[in-house]
C-alpha positions as CSV (number, residue, x, y, z in Angstrom):
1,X,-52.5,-207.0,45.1
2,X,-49.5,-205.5,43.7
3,X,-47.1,-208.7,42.6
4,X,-44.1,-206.9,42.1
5,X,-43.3,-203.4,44.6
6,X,-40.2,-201.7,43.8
7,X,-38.7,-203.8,40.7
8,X,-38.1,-202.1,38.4
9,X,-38.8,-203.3,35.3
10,X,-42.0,-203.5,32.7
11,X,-44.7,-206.5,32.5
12,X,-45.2,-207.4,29.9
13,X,-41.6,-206.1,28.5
14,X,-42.0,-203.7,26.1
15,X,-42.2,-203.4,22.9
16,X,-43.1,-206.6,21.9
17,X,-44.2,-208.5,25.2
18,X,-47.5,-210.3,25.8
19,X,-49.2,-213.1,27.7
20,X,-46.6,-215.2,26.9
21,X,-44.2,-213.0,29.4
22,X,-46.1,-214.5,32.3
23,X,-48.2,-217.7,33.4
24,X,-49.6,-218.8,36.5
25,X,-48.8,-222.3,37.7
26,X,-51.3,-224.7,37.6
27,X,-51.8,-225.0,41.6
28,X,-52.5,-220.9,41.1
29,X,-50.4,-220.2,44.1
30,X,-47.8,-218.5,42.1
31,X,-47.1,-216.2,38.9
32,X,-43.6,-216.7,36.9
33,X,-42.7,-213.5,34.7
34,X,-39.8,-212.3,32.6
35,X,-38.3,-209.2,32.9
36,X,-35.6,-207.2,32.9
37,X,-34.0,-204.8,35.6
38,X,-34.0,-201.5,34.3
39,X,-31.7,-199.2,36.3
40,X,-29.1,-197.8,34.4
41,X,-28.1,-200.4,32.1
42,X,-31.6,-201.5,30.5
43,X,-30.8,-199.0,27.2
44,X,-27.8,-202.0,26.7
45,X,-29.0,-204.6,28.2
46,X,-30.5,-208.3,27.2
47,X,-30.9,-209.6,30.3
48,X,-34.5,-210.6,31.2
49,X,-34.9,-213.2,33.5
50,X,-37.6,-215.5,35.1
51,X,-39.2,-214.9,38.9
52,X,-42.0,-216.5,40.3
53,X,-43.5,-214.5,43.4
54,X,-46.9,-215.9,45.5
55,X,-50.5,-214.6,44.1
56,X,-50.9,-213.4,47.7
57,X,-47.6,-211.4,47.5
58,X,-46.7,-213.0,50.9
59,X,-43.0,-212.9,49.8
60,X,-40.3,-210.7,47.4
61,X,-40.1,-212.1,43.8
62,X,-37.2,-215.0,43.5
63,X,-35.1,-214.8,41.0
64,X,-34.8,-218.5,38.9
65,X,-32.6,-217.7,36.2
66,X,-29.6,-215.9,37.8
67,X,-27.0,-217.6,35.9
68,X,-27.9,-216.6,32.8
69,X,-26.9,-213.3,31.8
70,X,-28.9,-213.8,28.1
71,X,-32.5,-213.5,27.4
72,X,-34.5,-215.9,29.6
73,X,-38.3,-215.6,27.9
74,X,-41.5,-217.3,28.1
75,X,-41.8,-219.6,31.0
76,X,-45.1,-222.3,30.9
77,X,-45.9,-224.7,33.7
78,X,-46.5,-228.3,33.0
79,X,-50.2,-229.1,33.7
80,X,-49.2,-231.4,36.6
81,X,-46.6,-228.6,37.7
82,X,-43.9,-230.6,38.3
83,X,-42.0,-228.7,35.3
84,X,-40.7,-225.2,34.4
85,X,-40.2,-224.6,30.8
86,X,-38.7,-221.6,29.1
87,X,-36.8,-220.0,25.8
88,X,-33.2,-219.0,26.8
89,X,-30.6,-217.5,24.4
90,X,-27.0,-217.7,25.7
91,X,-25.0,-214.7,24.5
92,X,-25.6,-211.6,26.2
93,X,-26.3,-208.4,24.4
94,X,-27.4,-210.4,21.2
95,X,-31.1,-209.9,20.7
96,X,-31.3,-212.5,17.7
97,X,-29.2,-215.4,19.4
98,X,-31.1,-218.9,19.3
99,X,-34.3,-219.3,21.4
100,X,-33.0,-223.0,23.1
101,X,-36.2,-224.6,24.9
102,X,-35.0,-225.5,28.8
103,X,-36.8,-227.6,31.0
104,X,-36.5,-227.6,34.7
105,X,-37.2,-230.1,37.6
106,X,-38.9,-227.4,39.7
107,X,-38.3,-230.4,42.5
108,X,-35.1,-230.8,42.3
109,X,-33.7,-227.9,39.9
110,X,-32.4,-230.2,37.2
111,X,-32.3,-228.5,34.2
112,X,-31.5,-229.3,30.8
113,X,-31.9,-227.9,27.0
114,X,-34.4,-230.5,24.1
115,X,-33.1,-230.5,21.0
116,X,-29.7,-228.4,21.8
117,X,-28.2,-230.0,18.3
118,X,-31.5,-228.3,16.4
119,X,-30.1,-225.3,14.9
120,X,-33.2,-223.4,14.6
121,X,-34.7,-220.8,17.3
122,X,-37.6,-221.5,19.2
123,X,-41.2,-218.9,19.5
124,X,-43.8,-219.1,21.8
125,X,-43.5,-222.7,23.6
126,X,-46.9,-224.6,24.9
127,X,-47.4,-228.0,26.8
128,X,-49.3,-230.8,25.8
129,X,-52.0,-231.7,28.0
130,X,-50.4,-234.9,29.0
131,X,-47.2,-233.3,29.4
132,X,-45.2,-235.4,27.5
133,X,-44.8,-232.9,24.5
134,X,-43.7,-229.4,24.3
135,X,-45.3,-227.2,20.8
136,X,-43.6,-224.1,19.2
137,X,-42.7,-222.3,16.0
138,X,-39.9,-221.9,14.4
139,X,-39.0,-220.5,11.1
140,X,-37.1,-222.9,8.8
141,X,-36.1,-221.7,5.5
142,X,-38.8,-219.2,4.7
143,X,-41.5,-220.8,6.0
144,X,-42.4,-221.1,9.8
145,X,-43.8,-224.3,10.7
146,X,-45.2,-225.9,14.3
147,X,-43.0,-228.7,15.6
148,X,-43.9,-230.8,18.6
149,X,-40.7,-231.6,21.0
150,X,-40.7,-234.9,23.0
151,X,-40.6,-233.0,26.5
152,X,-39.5,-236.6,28.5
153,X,-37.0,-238.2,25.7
154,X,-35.6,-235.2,23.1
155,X,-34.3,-235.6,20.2
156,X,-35.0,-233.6,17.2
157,X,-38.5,-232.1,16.8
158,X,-41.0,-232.9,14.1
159,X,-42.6,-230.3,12.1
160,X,-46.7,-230.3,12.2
161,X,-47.3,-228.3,9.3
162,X,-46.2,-227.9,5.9
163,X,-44.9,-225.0,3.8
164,X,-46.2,-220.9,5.2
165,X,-46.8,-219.1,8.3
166,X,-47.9,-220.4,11.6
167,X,-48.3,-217.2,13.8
168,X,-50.4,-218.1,16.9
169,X,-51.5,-221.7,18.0
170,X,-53.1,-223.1,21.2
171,X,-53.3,-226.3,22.4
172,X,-56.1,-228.6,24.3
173,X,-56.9,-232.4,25.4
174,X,-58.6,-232.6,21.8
175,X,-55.7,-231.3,19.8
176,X,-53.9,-228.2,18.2
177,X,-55.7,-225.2,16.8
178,X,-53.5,-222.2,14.9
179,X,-53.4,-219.5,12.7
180,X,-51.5,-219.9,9.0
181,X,-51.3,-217.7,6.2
182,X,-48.6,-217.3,3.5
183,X,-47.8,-215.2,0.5
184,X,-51.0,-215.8,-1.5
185,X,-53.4,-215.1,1.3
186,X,-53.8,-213.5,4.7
187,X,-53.9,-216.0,8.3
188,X,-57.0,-218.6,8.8
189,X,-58.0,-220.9,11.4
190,X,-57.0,-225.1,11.0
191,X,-57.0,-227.5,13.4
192,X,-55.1,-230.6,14.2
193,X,-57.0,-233.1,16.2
194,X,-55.3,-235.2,18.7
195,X,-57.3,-238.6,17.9
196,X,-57.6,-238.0,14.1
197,X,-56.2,-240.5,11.5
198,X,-54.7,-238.3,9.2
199,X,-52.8,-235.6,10.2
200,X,-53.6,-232.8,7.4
201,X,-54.8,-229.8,9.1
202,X,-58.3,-228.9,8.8
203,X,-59.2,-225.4,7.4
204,X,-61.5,-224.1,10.6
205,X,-62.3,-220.3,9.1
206,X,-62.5,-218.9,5.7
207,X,-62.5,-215.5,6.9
208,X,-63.8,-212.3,4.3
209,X,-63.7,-215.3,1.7
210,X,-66.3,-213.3,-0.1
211,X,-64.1,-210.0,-0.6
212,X,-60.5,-212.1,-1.1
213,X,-62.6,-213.9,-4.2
214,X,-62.7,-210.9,-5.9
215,X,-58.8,-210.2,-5.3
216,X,-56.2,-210.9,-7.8
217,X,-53.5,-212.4,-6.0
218,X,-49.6,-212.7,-7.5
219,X,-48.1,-216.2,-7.5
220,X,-45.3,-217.0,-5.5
221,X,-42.1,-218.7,-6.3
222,X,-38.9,-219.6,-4.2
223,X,-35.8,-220.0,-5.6
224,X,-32.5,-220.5,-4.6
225,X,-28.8,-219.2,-5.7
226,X,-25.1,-219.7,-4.2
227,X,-24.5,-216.5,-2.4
228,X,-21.8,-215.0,-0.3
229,X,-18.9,-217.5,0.4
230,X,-20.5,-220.0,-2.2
231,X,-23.4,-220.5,0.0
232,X,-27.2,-220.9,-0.8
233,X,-29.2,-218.3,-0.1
234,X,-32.8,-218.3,-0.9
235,X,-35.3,-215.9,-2.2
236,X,-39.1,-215.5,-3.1
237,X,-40.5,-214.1,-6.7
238,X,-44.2,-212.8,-6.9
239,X,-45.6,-212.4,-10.2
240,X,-47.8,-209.5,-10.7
241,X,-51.1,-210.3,-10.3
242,X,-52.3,-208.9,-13.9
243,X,-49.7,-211.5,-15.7
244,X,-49.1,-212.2,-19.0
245,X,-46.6,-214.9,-20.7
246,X,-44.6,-213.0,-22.7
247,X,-45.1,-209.2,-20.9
248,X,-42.3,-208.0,-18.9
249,X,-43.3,-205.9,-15.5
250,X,-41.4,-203.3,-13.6
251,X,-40.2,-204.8,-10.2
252,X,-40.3,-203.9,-6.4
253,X,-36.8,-205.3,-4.9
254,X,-37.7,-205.5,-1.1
255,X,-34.9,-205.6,1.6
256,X,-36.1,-206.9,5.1
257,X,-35.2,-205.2,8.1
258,X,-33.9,-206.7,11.3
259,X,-31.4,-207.3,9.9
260,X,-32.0,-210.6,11.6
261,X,-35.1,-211.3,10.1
262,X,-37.1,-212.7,7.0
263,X,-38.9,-211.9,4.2
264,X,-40.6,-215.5,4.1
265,X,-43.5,-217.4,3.0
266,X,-46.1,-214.9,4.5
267,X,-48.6,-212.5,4.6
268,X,-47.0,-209.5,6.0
269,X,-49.5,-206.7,7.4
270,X,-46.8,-203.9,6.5
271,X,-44.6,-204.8,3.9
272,X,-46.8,-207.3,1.7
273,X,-45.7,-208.3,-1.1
274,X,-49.0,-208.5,-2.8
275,X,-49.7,-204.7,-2.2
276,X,-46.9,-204.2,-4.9
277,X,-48.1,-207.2,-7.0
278,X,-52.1,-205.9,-7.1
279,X,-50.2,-202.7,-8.6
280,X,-48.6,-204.6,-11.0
281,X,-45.0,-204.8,-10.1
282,X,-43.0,-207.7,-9.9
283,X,-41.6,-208.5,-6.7
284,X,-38.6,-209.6,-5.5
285,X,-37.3,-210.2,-1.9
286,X,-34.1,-211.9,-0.8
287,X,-33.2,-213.6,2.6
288,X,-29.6,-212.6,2.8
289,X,-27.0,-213.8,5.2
290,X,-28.2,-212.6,8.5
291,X,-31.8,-213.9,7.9
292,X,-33.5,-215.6,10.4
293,X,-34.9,-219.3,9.6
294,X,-31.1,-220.7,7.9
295,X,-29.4,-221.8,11.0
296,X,-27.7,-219.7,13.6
297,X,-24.4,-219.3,11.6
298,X,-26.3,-218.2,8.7
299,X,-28.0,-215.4,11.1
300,X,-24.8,-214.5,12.7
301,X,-23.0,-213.8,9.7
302,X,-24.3,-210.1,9.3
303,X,-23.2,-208.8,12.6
304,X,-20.3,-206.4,11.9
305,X,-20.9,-207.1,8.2
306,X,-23.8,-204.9,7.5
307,X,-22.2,-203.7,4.4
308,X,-20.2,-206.8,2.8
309,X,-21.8,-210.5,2.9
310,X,-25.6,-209.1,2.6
311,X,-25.0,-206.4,-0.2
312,X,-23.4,-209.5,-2.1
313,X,-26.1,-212.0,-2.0
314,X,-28.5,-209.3,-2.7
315,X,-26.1,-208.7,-6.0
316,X,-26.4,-212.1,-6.9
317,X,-29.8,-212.8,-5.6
318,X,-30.9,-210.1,-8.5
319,X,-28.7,-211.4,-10.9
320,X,-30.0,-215.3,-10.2
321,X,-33.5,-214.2,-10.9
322,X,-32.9,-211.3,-13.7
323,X,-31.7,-214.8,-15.1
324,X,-34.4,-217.0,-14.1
325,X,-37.5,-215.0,-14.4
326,X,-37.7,-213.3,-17.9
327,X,-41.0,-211.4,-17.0
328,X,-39.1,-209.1,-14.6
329,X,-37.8,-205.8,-16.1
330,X,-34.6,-205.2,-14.4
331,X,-34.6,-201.8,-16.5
332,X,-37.6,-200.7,-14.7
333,X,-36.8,-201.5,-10.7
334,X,-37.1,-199.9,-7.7
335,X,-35.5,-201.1,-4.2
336,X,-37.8,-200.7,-1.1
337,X,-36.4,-201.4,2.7
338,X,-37.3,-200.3,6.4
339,X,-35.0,-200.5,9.1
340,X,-31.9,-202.2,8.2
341,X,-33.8,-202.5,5.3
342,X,-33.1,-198.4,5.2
343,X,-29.9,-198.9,6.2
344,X,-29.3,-200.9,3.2
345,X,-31.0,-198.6,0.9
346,X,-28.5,-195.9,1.9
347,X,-25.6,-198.2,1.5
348,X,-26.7,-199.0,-2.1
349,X,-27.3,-195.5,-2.7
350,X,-23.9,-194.9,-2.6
351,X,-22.2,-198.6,-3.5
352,X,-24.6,-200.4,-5.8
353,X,-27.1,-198.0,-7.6
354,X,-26.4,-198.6,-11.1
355,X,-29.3,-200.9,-11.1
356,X,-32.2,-198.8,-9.7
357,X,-34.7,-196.0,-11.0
358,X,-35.7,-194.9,-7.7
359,X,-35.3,-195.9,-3.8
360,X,-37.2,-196.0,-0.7
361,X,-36.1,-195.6,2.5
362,X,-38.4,-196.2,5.9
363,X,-36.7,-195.4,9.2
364,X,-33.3,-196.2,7.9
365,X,-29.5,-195.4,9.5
366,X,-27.8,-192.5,7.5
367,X,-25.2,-191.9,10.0
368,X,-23.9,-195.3,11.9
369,X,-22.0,-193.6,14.3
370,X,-24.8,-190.8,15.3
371,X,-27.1,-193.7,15.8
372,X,-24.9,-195.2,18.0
373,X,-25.5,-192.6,20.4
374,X,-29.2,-191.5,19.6
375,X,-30.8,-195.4,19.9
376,X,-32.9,-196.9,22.5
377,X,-31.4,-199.9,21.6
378,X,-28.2,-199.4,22.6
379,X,-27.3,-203.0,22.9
380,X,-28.4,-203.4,19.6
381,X,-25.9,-200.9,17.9
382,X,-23.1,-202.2,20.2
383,X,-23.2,-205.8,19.6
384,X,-23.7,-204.9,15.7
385,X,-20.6,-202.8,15.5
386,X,-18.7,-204.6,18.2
387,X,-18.2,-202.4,20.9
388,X,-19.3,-198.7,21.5
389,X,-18.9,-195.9,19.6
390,X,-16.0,-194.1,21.2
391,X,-14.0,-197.9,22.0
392,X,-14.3,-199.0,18.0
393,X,-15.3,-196.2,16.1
394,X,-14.2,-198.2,13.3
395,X,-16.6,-200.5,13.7
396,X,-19.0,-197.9,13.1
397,X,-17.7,-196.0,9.9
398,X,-16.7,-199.2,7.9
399,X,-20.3,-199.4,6.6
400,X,-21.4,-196.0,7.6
401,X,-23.9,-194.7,4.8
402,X,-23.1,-191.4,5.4
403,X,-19.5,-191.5,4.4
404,X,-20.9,-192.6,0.5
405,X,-23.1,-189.7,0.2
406,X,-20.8,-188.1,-2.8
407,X,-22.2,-191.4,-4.8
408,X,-26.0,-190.3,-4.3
409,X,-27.4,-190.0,-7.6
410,X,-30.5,-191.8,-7.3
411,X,-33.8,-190.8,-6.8
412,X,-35.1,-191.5,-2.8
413,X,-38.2,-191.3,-1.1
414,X,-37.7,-190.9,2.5
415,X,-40.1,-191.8,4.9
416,X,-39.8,-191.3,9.2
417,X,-41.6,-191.5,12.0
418,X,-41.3,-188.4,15.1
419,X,-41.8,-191.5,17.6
420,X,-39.4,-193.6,16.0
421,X,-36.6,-194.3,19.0
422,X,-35.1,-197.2,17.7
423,X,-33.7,-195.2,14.6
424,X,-34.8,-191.7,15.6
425,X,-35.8,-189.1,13.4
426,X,-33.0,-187.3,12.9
427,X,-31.6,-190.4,10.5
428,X,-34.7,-189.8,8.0
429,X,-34.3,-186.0,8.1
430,X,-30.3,-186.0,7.8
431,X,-30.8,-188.7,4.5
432,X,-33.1,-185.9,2.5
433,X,-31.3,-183.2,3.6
434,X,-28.3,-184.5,2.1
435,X,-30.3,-185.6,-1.0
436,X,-32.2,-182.0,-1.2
437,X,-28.5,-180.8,-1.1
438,X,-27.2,-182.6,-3.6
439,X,-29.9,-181.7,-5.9
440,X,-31.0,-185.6,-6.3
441,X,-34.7,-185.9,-6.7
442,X,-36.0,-186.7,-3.3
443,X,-39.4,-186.9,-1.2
444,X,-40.1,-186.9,3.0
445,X,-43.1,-188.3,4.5
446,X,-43.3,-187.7,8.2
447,X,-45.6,-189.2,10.3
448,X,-45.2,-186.9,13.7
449,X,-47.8,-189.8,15.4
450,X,-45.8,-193.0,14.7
451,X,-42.7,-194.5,15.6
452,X,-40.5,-197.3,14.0
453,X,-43.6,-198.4,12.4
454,X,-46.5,-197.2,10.4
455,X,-49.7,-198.6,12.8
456,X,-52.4,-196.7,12.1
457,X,-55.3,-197.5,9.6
458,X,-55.4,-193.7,7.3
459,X,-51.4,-193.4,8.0
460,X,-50.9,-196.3,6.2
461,X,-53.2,-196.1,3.5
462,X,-51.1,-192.6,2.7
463,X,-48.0,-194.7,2.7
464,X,-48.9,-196.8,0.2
465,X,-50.7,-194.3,-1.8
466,X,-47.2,-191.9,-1.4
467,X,-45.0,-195.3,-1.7
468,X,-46.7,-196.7,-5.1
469,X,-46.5,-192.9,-7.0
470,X,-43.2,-192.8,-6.2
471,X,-42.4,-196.0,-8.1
472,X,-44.8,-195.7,-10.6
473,X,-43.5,-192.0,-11.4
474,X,-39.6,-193.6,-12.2
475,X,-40.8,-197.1,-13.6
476,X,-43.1,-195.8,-16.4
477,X,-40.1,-195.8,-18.9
């Protein structure tokens, strides 16, 4: 029985959806999705909202978030169905506004937000089975920990687990079972029993333990330094994993994309940190203002500031561990980024190069304003830039890549996927053109079977392979 005839709209929603977009209520008389209308507007549009509908499809979706013209997201049933809970953000067009947990009287329709004074954003939301308590993740500076909300009272939540990565979790009458990892290893299986006296989590899986024991892994190390507008900004150091007291190591500066996003406390299946420290680099990776995990103002600070606040932490974020960590070469460095992480690898190609020895650039903006036209994302360039291209074009050319390209003197791998909508491909081929023109050293690798990210197995062994003889051929002296 088709649920949905004639809306218009994808479930799951796309790219990132999942189970979590839909949930049948406990009664199994009804499903409540999230979606959002397409039309004519989806390309700059935010506005997914909840519907339940009947399993028997005996009546038209009904619409149960209306009034919100933000993100409404993963609904979940109490057990006893008496309550609707759902992740709402509350500024339309603004993809990274805070996730707010809302709980609604599906009775009587009183709704209300837990924990509206916590200034962190809320991930994939499950119920107790009493119903009393409400579990999710949230990232909290550079780590991202479970918390448990009191679903009847409020209040502030309390955090579950400790320092790294919580990605998935699931919850039954005998307690709480997720998936960690963190920068020294990748995601196992622990479990937090409801009845138990202590409240460590117990280590369930020690999955390929055999092949990691024969892995040298780098050691991690957060630090901390006043950034833009005298404010602490914090940042993660991995040692090489061949280190010696007393050696000094070329270094891999990594710039997260996003930009509303982190390069935390975990093991990342793309951009992993100990790839570059098993080849012996140093790494170095900063959570610049606009990073996810530091409190809403902190993430809101980049938008119309791609240029400004995050190229200046990242300029004292290298300085404050150039001073800190004497094993790290800062004559021998390379800076890495995807995405915005692109973006800002253009930018410092043409505003802060002195530095480097070489650059790479994956799926990165070259021209602002062309992208502001070419992107799936539309609402994405629009809230970043404040407005379209034509009604503040100078929104777009204040940190415009492209109008720096005089100042390109450094050498740049770029890499770009045919499939890549988000920043299209046109970006990656305009960036070595103007490179190749210039008569800079320069490298492309095109993948014409991915898109804004490298997923498959032999692609991505080539990107490494192509990515780590690119730095070692300008870090050897």
């Amino acid at each position: 029985v088709e649920l949905t005839p004639g809306l218009d709209g994808d479930i799951p929603t796309k790219p990132f959806g999942g189970d979590d977009d839909f949930t049948v209520t406990p009664d199994g008389k009804s499903v409540i999705f999230s979606v959002r209308i397409a039309g004519t507007s989806e390309p700059w549009s935010t506005n997914f909202d909840l519907y339940k509908v009947p399993v028997d499809a005996s009546a038209k979706p009904v619409n149960l978030t209306a009034d919100n013209l933000a993100w409404d997201a993963a609904p979940a049933v109490s057990p006893d169905g008496s309550k609707l809970a759902w992740l709402a953000m509350k500024r339309p067009g603004f993809e990274a506004d805070r996730y707010g947990i809302m709980v609604r009287d599906l009775k009587t329709g009183a709704t209300r937000e837990l924990a509206p004074a916590w200034d962190r954003s809320t991930d994939a939301i499950k119920w107790s089975a009493d119903g009393k308590t409400i579990y999710g993740v949230a990232q909290d500076l550079g780590q991202q920990r479970l918390y448990a909300f009191d679903a009847v009272k409020g209040g502030a939540p309390k955090a579950l687990t400790g320092d790294g990565h919580v990605a998935e979790f699931d919850v039954s009458k005998s307690g709480l079972v997720f998936a960690r990892d963190d920068l020294t290893g990748p995601a196992q299986a622990y479990a937090l029993p409801a009845k138990a006296k202590a409240k460590a989590p117990i280590q369930l899986t020690r999955v390929n333990a055999d092949k990691l024991a024969g892995i040298a892994m780098g050691a991690p190390e957060q630090f901390s330094f006043a950034g833009w507008n005298g404010e602490t900004v914090h940042g993660y150091v991995v040692k090489p994993a061949n280190y010696q007291p007393g050696k000094t190591y070329p270094v891999a500066f990594l710039i997260h994309g996003g930009p509303q996003g982190s390069f935390g406390n975990l093991f990342h299946y793309r951009w992993n940190a100990q790839t570059y420290a098993g080849h012996g680099y140093a790494v170095v990776m900063i959570d610049f203002h606009g990073s996810t995990g530091y409190g809403q103002g902190f993430t809101d600070a980049i938008s119309r500031h791609w240029g400004d606040r995050p190229l200046e932490d990242l300029q004292k974020g290298w300085s404050a561990a150039l001073a800190k960590y004497p094993f790290l070469d800062g004559n021998r460095a390379c800076a890495l980024g995807g995405s915005y992480g692109g973006f800002m690898v253009n930018w410092i190609a043409g505003n802060w190069n002195e530095p480097w020895k070489c650059l790479v650039n994956h799926d990165g903006v070259f021209d602002n304003r062309a992208m502001g036209y070419a992107t799936e994302e539309l609402w994405f360039s629009e809230w970043e830039n404040g407005g379209t291209p034509w009604a503040n074009p100078a929104g777009y050319e204040k940190f415009n890549p492209v109008n720096h390209v005089a100042n390109w003197t450094k050498p740049e791998l770029v890499i770009h996927g045919q499939n890549d909508f988000r920043i299209p491909v046109e970006q990656g081929l305009a960036a070595f053109t103007a490179l190749q023109r210039k008569g800079v050293p320069s490298q492309f690798l095109y993948f014409p079977n991915e898109n804004h990210w490298v997923l498959k197995p032999q692609n991505l062994v080539q990107w490494h392979d192509t990515v780590f003889n690119w730095l070692d051929r300008w870090t050897a002296n």
